[in-house]
C-alpha positions in Angstrom: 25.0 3.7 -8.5 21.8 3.8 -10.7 18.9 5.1 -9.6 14.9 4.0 -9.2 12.1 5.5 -10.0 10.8 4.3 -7.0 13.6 5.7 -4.8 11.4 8.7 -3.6 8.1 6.9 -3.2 6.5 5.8 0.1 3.8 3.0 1.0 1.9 3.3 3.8 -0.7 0.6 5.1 -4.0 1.1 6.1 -7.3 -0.3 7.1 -10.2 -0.7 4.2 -12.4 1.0 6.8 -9.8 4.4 6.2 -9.9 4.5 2.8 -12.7 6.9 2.6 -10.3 9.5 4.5 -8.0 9.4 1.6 -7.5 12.5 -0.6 -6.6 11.0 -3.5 -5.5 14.3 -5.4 -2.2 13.8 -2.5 -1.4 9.8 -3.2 -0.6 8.3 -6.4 -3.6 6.2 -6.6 -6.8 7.8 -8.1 -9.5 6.2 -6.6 -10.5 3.4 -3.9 -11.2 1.2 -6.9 -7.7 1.6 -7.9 -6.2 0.4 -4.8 -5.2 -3.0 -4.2 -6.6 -4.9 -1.2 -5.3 -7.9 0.9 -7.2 -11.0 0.3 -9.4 -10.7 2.8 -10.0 -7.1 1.9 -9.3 -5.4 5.2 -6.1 -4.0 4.6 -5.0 -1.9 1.0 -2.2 0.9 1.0 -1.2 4.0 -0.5 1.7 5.4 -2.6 3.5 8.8 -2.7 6.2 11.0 -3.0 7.7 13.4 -0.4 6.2 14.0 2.8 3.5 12.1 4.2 0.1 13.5 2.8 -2.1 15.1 5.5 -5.4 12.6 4.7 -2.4 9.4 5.5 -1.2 11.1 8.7 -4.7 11.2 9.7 -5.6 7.7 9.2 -5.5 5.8 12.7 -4.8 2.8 11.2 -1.5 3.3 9.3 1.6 1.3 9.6 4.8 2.3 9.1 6.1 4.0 6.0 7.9 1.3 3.7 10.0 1.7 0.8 9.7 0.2 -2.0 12.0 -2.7 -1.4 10.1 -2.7 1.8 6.7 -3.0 0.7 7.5 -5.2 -1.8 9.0 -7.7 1.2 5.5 -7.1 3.1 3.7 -7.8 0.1 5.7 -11.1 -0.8 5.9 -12.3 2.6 4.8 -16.1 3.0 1.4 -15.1 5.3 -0.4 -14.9 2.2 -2.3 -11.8 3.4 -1.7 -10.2 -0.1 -1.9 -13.5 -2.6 -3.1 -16.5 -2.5 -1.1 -19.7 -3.8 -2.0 -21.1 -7.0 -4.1 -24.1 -7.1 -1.6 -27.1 -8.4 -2.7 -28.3 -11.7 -3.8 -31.8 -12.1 
């Protein structure tokens, strides 16, 4: 069995409004201008390795932690939170 990259990463959800509680020297994402947002731009989420960084355990509005499989279901999911369809060509 081969393995990921990704196989020791987490993903955790959170509300725009926590972003400014992140400590971005303990997630994989450098910034709030490197996240990425759900269309609406209430909800973004973090990436890391390990242990849940103390500045995601503190954020009152995290979900679950997801794998990356798992994310990548949430993220694909038909609700269209995170995408929205492509206009049909004429």
């Amino acid at each position: 069995m081969s393995h990921s990259d990704f196989d020791h990463r987490h993903y955790v959800v959170i509300s725009a409004s926590d972003v400014s509680n992140i400590d971005f020297t303990q997630v994989m994402e450098t910034s709030a201008d490197t996240l990425r947002y759900s269309v609406d731009g209430t909800l973004t989420f973090v990436k890391y390795e390990g242990d849940m960084p103390s500045s995601v355990t503190a954020c009152s509005s995290k979900s679950q932690e997801y794998s990356h499989d798992e994310i990548l279901a949430v993220l694909n999911n038909e609700d269209q939170v995170w995408w929205e369809p492509l206009e049909e060509l004429p």
